[in-house]
Each structure stands twice: as structure tokens, then as C-alpha cells.
N, C-alpha and C positions, 0 to 999 in steps of 0.2 A: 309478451309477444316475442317470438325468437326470430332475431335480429339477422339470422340467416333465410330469411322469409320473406322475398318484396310482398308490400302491400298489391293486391291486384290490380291499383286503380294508379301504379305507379309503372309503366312499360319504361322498359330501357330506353335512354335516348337517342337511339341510331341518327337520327336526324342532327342531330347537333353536332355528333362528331362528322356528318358527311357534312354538316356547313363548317364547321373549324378545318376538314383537310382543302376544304376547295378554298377557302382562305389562300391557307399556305400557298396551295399550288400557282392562285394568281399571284401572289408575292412573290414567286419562285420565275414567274413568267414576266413580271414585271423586270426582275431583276437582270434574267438574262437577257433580255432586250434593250439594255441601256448601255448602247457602245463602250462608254469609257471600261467598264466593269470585262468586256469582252475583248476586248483591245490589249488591254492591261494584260490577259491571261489568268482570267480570275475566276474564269467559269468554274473551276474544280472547287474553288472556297464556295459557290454558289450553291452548285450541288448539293457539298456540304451541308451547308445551313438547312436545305431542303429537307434533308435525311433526318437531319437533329430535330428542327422544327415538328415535322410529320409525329415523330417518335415522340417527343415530349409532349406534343397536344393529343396523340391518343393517351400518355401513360395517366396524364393528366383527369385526363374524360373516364378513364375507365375506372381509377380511384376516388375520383369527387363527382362525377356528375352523371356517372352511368345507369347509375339504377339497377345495379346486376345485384344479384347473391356475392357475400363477401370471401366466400367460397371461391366463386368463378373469377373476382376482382385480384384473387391472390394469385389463382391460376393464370388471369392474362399477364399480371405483373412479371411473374416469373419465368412465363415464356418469352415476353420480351427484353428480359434481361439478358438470358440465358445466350445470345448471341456473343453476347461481351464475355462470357467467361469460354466461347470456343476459342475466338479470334484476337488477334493483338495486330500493333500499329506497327509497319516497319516503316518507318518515314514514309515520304509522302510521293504522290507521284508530281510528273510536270506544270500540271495545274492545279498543284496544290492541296489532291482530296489524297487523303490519310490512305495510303499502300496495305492493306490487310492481308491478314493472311491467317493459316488456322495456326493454333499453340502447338502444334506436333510437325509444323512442316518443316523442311529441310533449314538447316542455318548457315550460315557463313563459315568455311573453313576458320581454325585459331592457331592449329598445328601445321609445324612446317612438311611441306611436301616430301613423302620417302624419294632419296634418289635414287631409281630404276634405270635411269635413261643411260645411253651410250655420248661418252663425249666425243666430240669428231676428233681427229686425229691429229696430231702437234703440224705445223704447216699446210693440215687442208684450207683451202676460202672457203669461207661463208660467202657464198656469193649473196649479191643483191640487185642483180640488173633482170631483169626479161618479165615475160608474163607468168614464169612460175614462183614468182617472190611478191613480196608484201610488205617492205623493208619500214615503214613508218606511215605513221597515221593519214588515209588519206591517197594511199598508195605512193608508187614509186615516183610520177609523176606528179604528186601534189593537188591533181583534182578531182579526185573522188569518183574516177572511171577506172573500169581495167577493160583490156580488148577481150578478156573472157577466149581469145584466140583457143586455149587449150584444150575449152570443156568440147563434151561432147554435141554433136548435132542431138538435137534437141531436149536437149539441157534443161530448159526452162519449162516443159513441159513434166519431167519426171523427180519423182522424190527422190534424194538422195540418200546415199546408204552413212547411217552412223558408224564415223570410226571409233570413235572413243567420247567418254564423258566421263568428267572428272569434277570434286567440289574447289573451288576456289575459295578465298577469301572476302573482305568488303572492298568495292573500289570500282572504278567507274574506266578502267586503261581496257583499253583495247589490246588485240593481238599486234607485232610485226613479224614477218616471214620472211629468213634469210638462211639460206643452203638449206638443209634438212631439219629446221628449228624455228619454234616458234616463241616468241619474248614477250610477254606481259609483266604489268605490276598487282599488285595486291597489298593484303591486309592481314597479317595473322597475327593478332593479338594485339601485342605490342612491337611489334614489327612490321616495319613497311619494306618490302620483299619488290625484288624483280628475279625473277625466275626466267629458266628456261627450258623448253620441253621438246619433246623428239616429234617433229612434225606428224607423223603415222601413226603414233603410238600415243601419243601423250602422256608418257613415261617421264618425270623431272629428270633433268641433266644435271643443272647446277642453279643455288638458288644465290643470290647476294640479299642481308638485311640491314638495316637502320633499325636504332631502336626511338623508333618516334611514330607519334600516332595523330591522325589529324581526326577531330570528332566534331559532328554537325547536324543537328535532329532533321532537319527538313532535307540539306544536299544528299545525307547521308555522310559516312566513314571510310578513310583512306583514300588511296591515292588517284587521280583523277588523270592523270598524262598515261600519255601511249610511249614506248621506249622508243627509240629511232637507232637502226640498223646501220653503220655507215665503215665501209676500211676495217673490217673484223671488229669492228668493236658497238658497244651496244652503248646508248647513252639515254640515261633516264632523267627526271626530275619529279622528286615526288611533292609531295600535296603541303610541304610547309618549306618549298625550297632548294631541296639536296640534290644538286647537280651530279650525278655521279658519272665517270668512263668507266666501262666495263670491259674485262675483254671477250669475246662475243664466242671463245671458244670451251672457256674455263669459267668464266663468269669472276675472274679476279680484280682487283680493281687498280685499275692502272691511275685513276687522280679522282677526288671527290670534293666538292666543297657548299655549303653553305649559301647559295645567291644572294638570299636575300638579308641575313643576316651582315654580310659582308657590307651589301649596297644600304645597310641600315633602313631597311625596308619589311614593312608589315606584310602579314599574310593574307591575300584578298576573303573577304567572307569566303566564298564557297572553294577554296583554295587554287591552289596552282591547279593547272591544266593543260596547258602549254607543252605540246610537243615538241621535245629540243630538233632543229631545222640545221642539219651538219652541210654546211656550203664553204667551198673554197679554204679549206683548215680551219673554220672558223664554228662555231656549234653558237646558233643564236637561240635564246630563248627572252620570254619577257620576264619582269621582278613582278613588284610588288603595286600595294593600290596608293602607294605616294606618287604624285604627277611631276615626277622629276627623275629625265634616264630612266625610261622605263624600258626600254630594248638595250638586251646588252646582247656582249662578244666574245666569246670566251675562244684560248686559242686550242687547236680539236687534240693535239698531243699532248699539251702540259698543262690544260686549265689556266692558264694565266687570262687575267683580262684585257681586251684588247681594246672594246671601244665600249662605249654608254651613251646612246642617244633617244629623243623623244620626251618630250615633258607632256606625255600623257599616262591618266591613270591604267594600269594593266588590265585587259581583256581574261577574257578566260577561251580564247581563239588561241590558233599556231598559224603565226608567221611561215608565208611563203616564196620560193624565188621566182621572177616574172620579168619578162623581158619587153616593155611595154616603152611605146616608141625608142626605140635600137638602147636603150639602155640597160644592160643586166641589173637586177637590184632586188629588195628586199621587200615585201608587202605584205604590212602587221596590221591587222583590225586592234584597236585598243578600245580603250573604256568610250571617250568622246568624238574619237577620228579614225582614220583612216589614211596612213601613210607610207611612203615608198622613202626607201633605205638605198646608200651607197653603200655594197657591201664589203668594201675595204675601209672606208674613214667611218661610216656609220652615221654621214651626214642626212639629214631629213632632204630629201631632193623634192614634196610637195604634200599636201595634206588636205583632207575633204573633212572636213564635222559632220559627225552624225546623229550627234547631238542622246545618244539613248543614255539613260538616267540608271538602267537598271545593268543587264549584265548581256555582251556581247559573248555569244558561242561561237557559231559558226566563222569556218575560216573563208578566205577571199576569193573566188573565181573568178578567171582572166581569160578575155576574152577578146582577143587582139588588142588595142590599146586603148581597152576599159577593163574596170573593176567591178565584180555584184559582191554586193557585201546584204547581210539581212541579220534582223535582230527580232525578239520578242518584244514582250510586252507593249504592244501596239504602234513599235518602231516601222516594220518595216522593210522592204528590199530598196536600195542603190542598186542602180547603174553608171558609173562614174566615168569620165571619158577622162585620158590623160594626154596632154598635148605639151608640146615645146617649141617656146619662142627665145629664138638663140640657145641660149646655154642655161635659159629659166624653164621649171616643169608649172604645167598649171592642172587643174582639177577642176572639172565641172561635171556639175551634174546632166545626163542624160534623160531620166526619169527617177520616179519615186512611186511606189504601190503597197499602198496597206493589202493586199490580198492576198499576201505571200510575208509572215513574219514568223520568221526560224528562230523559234527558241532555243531547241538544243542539236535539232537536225542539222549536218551539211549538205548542201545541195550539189544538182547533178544537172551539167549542160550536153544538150545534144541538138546539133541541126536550126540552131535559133531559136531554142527552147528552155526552159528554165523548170528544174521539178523540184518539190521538197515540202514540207509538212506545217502547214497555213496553221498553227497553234497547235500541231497532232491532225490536221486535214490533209489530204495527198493534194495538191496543185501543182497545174501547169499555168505560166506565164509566157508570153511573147517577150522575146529579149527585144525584138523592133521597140516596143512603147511602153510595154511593161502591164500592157492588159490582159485580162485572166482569159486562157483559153478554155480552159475548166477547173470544177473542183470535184471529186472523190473521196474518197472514204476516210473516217478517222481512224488511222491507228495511233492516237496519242503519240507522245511524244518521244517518239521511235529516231531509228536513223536509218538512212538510205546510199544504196552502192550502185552507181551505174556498171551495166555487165553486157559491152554489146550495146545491143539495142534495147535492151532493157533495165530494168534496176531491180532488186535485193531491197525491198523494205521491210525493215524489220519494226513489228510496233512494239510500243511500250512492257507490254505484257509479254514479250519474249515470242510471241508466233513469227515466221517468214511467211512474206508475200511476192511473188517474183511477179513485177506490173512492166508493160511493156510502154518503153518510151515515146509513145505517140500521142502527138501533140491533138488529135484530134478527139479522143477521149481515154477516160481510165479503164483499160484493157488488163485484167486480173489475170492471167497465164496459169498459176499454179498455188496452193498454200499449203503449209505445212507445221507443226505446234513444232516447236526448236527448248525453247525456256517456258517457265510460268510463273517467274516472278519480275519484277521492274527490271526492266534492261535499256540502260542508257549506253551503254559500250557501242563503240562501232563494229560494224563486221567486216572481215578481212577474207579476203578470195584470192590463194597464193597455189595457179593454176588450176588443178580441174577438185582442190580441197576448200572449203566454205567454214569458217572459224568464227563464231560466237559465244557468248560470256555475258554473264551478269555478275551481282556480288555475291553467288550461290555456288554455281556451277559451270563450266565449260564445256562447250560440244563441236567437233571436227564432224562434217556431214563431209562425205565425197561423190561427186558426181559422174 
């Protein structure tokens, strides 16, 4: 009998594989429905399992229980293999499901950038004050608005023109925008790089390197901080530490050192992050994930150290300055808490817990004399009210809402509103009570720029979406494809020029 010949009284078993997928599917359905799982941020491992399951219960069915010709058994085997020799993993995305991509697409810069660029001129500024700058992570003002004042009437409406695109490195740093120059960090090779490029052009000026490399299969590779712009000079920290001054016109290094080495302090899992915050001579950044002095003080001319406060584990947030009942000061999201900083002694003046186990992103928005702080993994948004009795600061909470939990997003306030990305979902909150006024679309786990009355959302997968700030619903204005591979970078809007990046490539849109 030749064994490539079903018996006739043997039909393929279609039925079995459609009862084995609808299995899966309710198992699939079971699983996303069980809050802790979703809460957690776990939906993307769930998926997962879906994709695998599905796939190994047909390869299964179609080798042992199909009933086909062993002809046609080799043929399904091989087409469903054949996926896996197009495609490869490039880490993961925010929720976890495996980032693919084809074997032939674009990769990570390894070579240092040619330098093309024109350096400014020996005593020009760099400036960094008005709406045409973008001086550090976050903008000028540290809440994740710009007044967009520059761009044109009707802005948000039209597609911007491409000024340039370039490849980058691996690394998660955003752009800053000071004078006619723009500062990110990167990855090439073995070298951890802060560059600098000619705003218009995106021609390299001057690069500065380290030779140290920070490597992580899930975060991804290299360096995670945004540079911060401040008095000509540029100040970096990269992803295992290295505090560097730069000078902001040469890119020379006027003092560098070691943080967390020094402070005898480990490198947190997904590394540094932290945007160094230049206030009053002082350039604060947080160490390491030992819970002792974990905000420190370095002084902004000589690198010396100035103060060490906070016995909490380090955040992967940047510390901001916030003037919250008549006190100037300091306000650092860390691993457990939430606290406010004397920014001369570096004394803890109050502290809120926030008790999240996994990893704090998003930095603090103030909002007269309260704090929103939010967190992933089914943490959470605060709203923290700070008050003072005599010359004691106290913390209370105002509300608490699972409906708004910012894993990697910063959020954006307008008009008593609250916007930002509910595990990769767009939401608006009531900053009154903290109840959802809506929920919209997912763009994973993107990040968001307030502009005007609107916001710059950028999802996961590199597309712009300009959504307009109304609290009444998700109003889509414009979309445009920017990137297409994982983009956790923030985007930076320094006047009427719109600057994004991932660990691939860089693109200047102008409007």
C-alpha cells in the first residue's frame, strides 16, 4: 500500500483542529479576563502564549492526527516554519510580546557618525530659554507642554515636511534643542556616545564616547537618559552611570565621573534613565537600586559632590523642580515613594509611598500644591496634595485610580484634565476625583507631548498621531507613519521642527 495514499474511509480531521483551536482561544479568553494578569501589564506575555499555543496545536494536528497525505503534512510543516527563518526577535515590546522584524531590515547604527556638521562659533550661546528650544527631557519647563506658539495655524491639521533622516544607534535618549543644535545619546558598538547635530540638517557636529556598553534582552541596549542643555554646556548620564559636562559648543569634556561607582552603588536592572535636572549650580540626578542616598548633588562647574539624600531605591523617572506651597524644591518619583527635596541641603522636606514593586517611569506633574505621579503594572495614578503645618511639610493623598497606569508614557495636563497611555490605551481622567472621562485607542506603549491644545502621540511602533486635548472625547486631528520599528524615545518640538528617534533611525519633520 503506498503510504502516501489516505485510506478513503480515513477523511482529514478538520473538526478536531477547529475543536483544539477553539480550546486555545477560550483559554486565551480566560486568561485576559483575569485582572491581576492585566493589571500586571501582562497582556503582551498572553498574546504570546496564544500565538505559540495556536501554532503548536496545529503543527501538532497536522503531523500526528491529520489524516493528510505525508506529502501535503511536510508541505504544511514547512510553510509554517518558514516564518521563523524570515523574521527575528529584536527584544520585546512594553507588554512583553517579542518585537519582530524581517532578517533584512534596517539595524542599529555600530559606526561613529561622519562629522559634517558646522560648530557654532567660539563665544556664540547656545541658547535655551523661549518656544524655539527643547533644552531637556520634558521640555523647558519640565511638564511635558510646549505652547506650540510658533507653529503654524493649522498645524495639526497638516503633514509635515521631512527635513532629514538619519540611522542612529541602540538607546532609548531622546533629543534636547539648544541654539541651532540638537543633543541625543546613543550606542555604537562599544561605545556609549552623546552627539551633536545641526538642528536643519542633521549633519554631526561633534560626538563625545565611553567605552562601556550596557546590554539587556528585554529593555533592550545602551543608553536610556535624555542629555540636559544648561549655561553652554550639555550634561549626560549614561545607562551604567557616567555623569558627564560637556561643553555644549565643542562637545569637550569639561569634568566626568562615575556616580554610581563612587556612591558604591549597583546599576538598576533596566539601567539609568534619569535625566540630569541642572538647578541653582547644582546638576541632580538619582544612583543606583541600593535604598540609601539615592538622590544626589553634584556641583554644575566642578562635579564635586555636594549633597546625598533619600533612602529610597532609584526610579527610572527625572527629578523635577516645583514650587508647591511657597517652597522652591525638588520632586523625585523613586522606586517606593515620592518625595520633595531642599535644593540647597538636600533635606527630604515630605514623602508619599507608593508602594509599586516593579519599575516607576513616568516623571511628576504639579499641579498647584499637589503631585500626579503614575506607574505601570497595575499601580496606578496619585494625586497627592502637599500641605504645611508650621515649618512641617505633609502628604496626603487626594485620590488613587487604576484607570490611568503609565508604564513608560509621561503624561500631559490641560484645563483639569489628565491624558496618557492606560498600559498603551490613550485616557483622559478628571484631575477633580480621578474618574475616567474616556478611554481611546491603543497605541502601545508610546509616549505623548502636549502642543497647544493638543498632544503629539507617538505609538509604540513609531506612527504620530496629533489627538486633540478635549476632555470630552478622543478627537484624532491628523496621523502620519514617522518610524516602524519600537520607539520608546520621547519626541521633542523645538519651535515650528518635530524631532523623533528610536534605536534605528532619526527623523526632523518641520511644520
Amino acid at each position: 500500500m503506498n503510504p502516501d495514499v489516505p485510506s478513503s474511509k480515513k477523511n482529514p480531521r478538520w473538526r478536531l483542529l477547529g475543536i483544539a483551536q477553539v480550546v486555545v482561544i477560550v483559554v486565551w479568553l480566560v486568561l485576559k479576563n483575569i485582572p491581576y494578569l492585566t493589571e500586571q501589564g501582562w497582556g503582551g506575555a498572553v498574546d504570546l502564549l496564544l500565538a505559540v499555543a495556536a501554532m503548536g496545536v496545529a503543527l501538532i494536528w497536522l503531523i500526528f492526527f491529520s489524516r493528510l497525505r505525508w506529502s501535503q503534512r511536510l508541505l504544511g510543516t514547512g510553510l509554517m516554519i518558514l516564518p521563523a527563518a524570515l523574521v527575528k526577535i529584536d527584544g520585546h515590546t512594553g507588554s512583553f510580546f517579542p518585537q519582530l522584524s524581517w532578517r533584512w531590515s534596517k539595524e542599529s547604527a555600530t559606526e561613529m557618525p561622519e562629522l559634517t556638521g558646522k560648530m557654532a562659533k567660539e563665544g556664540e550661546a547656545i541658547e535655551t530659554a523661549g518656544p524655539a528650544y527643547f533644552p531637556r527631557l520634558l521640555g523647558e519647563n519640565m511638564n511635558n507642554r510646549v505652547t506650540g506658539e510658533l507653529l503654524p495655524d493649522g498645524w495639526e491639521t497638516q503633514r509635515p515636511k521631512e527635513l532629514w533622516r538619519i540611522e542612529m544607534g541602540e538607546g532609548w535618549s531622546a533629543f534636547a534643542v539648544a541654539g541651532q543644535f540638537a543633543y541625543t545619546m546613543d550606542q555604537r558598538g562599544s561605545s556609549e556616545t552623546t552627539t551633536c547635530y545641526e538642528l536643519q540638517t542633521g549633519n554631526a557636529v561633534w560626538t563625545h564616547a565611553e567605552e562601556v556598553r550596557f546590554e539587556e534582552s528585554m529593555g533592550g541596549n545602551g543608553p536610556r537618559s535624555t542629555p540636559t542643555v544648561a549655561n553652554g554646556k550639555v550634561y549626560s548620564l549614561g545607562a551604567t552611570g557616567i555623569l558627564n559636562c560637556l561643553d555644549a559648543r565643542t562637545g569637550n569634556l569639561i569634568w566626568g565621573k562615575d556616580v554610581l561607582k563612587e556612591a558604591d552603588q549597583s546599576v538598576p536592572k533596566w539601567a539609568k534613565s534619569c535625566s540630569p535636572l541642572v538647578v541653582d549650580g547644582k546638576v541632580i540626578v538619582t544612583l543606583g537600586g541600593e535604598a540609601k542616598e539615592n538622590l544626589a548633588a553634584f556641583a554644575e562647574e566642578s562635579g564635586e559632590l555636594v549633597w546625598r539624600s533619600g533612602d529610597y531605591p532609584s526610579s527610572y523617572a527625572s527629578p523635577v523642580v516645583a514650587s508647591l506651597v511657597g517652597k522652591r524644591q525638588i520632586v523625585s518619583v523613586q522606586q517606593k515613594a515620592v518625595a520633595g527635596f531642599d535644593i540647597e541641603s538636600g533635606s527630604e522636606l515630605w514623602s508619599f509611598p507608593i508602594g509599586n514593586p516593579q519599575s516607576n517611569c513616568a516623571s511628576p506633574l504639579i499641579v498647584g500644591d499637589t503631585v500626579v505621579t503614575s506607574a505601570g503594572y497595575g499601580y496606578g495614578t496619585h494625586r497627592i496634595e502637599i500641605k504645611k503645618s508650621g515649618e512641617q511639610f505633609e502628604a496626603g493623598e487626594l485620590w488613587h485610580s487604576l484607570k490611568l497606569k503609565s508604564k513608560f508614557a509621561d503624561m500631559v495636563i490641560r484645563d483639569g484634565y489628565l491624558y496618557g497611555l492606560n498600559d498603551g490605551r490613550l485616557t483622559c481622567l478628571n484631575l477633580e476625583d480621578g474618574k475616567a472621562a474616556w478611554r481611546g485607542g491603543n497605541y502601545g506603549h508610546g509616549q505623548i507631548l502636549g502642543v497647544g491644545g493638543h498632544m503629539i502621540v507617538q505609538s509604540e511602533q513609531g506612527g504620530i498621531s496629533v489627538v486633540s486635548l478635549n476632555p470630552e472625547a478622543e478627537e484624532v486631528v491628523s496621523e502620519f507613519d514617522a518610524l516602524d520599528h519600537r520607539t520608546w524615545n520621547h519626541p521633542a518640538l523645538a519651535g515650528r521642527i518635530l524631532l523623533v528617534r528610536n534605536d534605528r533611525e532619526a527623523v526632523a519633520f518641520k511644520y
